[in-house]
OpenMM code with the backbone's topology and positions (N, CA, C; nanometers):
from openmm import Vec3, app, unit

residues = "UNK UNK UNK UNK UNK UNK UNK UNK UNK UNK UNK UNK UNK UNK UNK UNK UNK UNK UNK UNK UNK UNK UNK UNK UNK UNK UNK UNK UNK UNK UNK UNK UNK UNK UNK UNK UNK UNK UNK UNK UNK UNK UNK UNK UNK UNK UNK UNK UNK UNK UNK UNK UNK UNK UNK UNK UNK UNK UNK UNK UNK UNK UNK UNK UNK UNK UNK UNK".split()
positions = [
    Vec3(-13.0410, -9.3098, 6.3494),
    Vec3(-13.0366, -9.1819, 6.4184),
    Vec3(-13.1530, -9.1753, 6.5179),
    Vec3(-13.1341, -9.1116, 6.6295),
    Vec3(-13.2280, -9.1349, 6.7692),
    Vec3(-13.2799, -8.9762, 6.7672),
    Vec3(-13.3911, -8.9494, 6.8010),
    Vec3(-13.4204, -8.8295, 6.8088),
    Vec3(-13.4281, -8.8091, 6.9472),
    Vec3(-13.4637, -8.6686, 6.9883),
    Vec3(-13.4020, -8.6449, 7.1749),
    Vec3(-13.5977, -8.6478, 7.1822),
    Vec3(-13.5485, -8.6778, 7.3096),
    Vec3(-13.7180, -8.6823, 7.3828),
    Vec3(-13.7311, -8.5363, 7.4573),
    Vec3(-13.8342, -8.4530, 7.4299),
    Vec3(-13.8844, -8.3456, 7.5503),
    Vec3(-13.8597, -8.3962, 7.6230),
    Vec3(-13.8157, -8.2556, 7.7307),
    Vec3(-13.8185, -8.3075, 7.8813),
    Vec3(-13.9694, -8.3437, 7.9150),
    Vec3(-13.9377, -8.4023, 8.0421),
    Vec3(-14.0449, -8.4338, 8.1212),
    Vec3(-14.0425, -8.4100, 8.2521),
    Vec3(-14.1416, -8.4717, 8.3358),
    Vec3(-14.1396, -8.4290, 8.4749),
    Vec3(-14.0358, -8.5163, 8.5404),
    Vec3(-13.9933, -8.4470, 8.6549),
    Vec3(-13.8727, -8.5245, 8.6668),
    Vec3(-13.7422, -8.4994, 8.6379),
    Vec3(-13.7474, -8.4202, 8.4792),
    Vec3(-13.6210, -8.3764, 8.4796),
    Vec3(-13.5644, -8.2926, 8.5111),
    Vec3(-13.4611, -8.2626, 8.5146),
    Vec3(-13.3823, -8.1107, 8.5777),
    Vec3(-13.3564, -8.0556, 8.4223),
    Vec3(-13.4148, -7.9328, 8.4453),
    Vec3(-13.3625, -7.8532, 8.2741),
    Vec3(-13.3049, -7.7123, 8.2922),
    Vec3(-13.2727, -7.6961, 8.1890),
    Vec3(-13.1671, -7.5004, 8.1767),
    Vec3(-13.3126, -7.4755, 8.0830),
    Vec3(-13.3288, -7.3911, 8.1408),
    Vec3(-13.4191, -7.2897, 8.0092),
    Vec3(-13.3681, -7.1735, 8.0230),
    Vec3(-13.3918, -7.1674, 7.8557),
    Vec3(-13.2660, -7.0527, 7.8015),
    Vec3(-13.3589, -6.9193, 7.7692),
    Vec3(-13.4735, -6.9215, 7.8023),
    Vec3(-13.5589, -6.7984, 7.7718),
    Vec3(-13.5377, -6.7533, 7.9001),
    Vec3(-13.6254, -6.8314, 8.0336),
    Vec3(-13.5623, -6.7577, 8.1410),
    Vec3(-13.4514, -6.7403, 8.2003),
    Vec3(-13.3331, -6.8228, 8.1589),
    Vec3(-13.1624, -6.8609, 8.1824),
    Vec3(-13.1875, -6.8589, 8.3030),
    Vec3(-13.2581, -6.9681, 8.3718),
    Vec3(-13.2218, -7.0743, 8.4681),
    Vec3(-13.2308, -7.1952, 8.4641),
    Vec3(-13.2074, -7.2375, 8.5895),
    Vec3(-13.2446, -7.4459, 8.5865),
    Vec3(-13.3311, -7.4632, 8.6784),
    Vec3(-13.3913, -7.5342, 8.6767),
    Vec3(-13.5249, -7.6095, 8.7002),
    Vec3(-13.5148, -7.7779, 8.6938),
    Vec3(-13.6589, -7.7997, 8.7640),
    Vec3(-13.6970, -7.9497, 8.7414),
    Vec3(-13.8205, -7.9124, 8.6556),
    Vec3(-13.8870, -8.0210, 8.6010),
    Vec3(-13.9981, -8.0277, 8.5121),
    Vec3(-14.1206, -8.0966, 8.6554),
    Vec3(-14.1937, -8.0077, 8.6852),
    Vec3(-14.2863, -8.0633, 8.7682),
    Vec3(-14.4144, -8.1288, 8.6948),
    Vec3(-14.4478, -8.0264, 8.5984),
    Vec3(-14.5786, -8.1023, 8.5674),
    Vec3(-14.6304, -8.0564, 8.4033),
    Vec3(-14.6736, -8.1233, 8.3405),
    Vec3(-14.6723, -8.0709, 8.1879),
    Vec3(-14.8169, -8.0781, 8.1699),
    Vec3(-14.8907, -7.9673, 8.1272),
    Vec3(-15.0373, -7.9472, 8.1183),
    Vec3(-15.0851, -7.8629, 7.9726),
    Vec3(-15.1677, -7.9254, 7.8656),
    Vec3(-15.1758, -7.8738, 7.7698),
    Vec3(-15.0308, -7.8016, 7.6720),
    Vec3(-14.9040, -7.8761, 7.6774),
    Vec3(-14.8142, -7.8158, 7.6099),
    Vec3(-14.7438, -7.7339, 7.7370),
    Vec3(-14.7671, -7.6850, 7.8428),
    Vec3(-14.7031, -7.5767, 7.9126),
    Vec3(-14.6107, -7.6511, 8.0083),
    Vec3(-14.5113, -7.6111, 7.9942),
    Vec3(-14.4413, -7.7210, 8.1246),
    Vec3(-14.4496, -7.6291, 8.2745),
    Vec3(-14.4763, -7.6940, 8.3611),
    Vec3(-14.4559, -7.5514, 8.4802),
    Vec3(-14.3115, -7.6740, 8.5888),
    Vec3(-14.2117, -7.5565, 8.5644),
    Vec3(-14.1055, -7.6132, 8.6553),
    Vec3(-14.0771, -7.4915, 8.8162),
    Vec3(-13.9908, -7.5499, 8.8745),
    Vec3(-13.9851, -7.4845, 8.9970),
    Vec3(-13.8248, -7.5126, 9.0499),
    Vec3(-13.7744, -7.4050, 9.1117),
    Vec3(-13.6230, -7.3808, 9.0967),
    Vec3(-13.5878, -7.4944, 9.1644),
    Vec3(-13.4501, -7.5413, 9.2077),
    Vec3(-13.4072, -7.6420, 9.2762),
    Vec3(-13.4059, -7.6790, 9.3964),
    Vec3(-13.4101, -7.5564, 9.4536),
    Vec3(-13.3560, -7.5432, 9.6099),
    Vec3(-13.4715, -7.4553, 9.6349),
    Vec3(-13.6133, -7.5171, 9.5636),
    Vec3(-13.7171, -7.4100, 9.6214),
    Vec3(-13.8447, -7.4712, 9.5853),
    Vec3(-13.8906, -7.5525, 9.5953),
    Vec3(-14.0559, -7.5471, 9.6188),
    Vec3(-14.1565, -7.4546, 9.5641),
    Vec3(-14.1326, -7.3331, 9.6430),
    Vec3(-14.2312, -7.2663, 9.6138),
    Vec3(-14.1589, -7.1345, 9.5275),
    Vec3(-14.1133, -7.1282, 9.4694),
    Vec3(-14.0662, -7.0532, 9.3284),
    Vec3(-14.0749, -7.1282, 9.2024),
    Vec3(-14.1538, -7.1046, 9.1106),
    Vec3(-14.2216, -7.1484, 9.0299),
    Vec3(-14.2467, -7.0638, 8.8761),
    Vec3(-14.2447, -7.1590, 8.7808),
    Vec3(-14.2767, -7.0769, 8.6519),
    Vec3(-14.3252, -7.1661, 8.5482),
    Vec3(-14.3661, -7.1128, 8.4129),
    Vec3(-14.4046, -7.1967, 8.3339),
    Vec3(-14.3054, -7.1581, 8.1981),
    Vec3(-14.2815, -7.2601, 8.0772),
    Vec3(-14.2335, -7.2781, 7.9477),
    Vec3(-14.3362, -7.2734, 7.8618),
    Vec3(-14.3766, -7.2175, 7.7757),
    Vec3(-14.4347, -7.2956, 7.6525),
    Vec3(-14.3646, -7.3845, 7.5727),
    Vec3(-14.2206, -7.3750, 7.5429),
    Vec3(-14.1676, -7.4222, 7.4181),
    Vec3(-14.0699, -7.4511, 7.4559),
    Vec3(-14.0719, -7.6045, 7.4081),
    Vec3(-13.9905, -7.7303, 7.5123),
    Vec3(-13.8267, -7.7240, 7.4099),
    Vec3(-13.8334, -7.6633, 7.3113),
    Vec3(-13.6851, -7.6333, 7.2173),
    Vec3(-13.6308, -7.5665, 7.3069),
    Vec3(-13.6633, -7.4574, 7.3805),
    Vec3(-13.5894, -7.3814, 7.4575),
    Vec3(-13.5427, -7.4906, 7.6146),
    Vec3(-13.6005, -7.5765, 7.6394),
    Vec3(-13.5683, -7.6398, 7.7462),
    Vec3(-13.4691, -7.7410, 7.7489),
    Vec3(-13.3252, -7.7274, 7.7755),
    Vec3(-13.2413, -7.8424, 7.7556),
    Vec3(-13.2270, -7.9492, 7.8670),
    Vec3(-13.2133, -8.0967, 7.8838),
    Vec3(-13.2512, -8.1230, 8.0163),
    Vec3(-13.1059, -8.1417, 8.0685),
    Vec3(-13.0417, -8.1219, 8.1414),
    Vec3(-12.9493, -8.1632, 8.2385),
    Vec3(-12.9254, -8.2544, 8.3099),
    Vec3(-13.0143, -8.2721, 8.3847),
    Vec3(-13.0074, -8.4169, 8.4267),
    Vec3(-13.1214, -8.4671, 8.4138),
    Vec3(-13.1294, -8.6284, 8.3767),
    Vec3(-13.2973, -8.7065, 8.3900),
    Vec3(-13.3602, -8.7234, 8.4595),
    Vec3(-13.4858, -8.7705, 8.4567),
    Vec3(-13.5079, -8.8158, 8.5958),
    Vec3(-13.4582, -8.9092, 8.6969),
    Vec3(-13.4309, -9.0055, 8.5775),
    Vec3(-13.3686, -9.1525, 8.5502),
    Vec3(-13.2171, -9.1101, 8.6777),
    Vec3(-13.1456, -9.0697, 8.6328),
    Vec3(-13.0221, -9.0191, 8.6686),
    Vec3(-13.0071, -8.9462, 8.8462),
    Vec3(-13.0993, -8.7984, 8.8419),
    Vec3(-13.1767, -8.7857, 8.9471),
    Vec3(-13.1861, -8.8916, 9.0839),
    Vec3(-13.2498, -8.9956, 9.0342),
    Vec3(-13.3209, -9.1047, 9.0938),
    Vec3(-13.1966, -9.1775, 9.1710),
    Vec3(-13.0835, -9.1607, 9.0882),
    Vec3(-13.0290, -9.3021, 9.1218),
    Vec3(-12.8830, -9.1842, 9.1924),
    Vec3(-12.8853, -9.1034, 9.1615),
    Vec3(-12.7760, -8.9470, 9.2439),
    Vec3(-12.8290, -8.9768, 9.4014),
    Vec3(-13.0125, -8.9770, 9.3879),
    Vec3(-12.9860, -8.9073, 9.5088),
    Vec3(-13.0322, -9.0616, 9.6207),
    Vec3(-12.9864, -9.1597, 9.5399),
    Vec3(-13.0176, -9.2831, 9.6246),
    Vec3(-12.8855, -9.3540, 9.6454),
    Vec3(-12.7535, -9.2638, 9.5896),
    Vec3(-12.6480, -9.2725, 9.6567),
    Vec3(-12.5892, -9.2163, 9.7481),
    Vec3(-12.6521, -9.0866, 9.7799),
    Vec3(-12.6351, -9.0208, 9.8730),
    Vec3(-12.6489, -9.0752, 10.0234),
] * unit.nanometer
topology = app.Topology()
chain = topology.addChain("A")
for resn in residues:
    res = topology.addResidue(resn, chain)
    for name in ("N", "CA", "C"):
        topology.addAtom(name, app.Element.getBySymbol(name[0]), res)
């Protein structure tokens, strides 16, 4: 049995406390601070990465937008 990894930076996540999606920009002392998709400068933070499901990886991400 595989256990799931926290997101990380990089990933695209739903968080269900604020019920939106996000990327994971940067993880500092436990806090994740992500920022909307189609925005830069709109921004927020998580404490508690249970609430964060990831959607897409980074991994995944990476290779979407290098088919484009």
């Amino acid at each position: 049995m595989t256990e799931e990894k926290p997101p990380w930076v990089g990933d695209q996540v739903y968080d269900a406390k604020a019920g939106k999606e996000g990327v994971v920009t940067d993880v500092k002392n436990g806090m994740y601070i992500l920022r909307e998709m189609y925005s830069w400068a709109l921004t927020w933070t998580a404490s508690d990465a249970e609430l964060l499901s990831v959607t897409v990886s980074r991994k995944e991400r990476i290779k979407r937008e290098r088919e484009t």
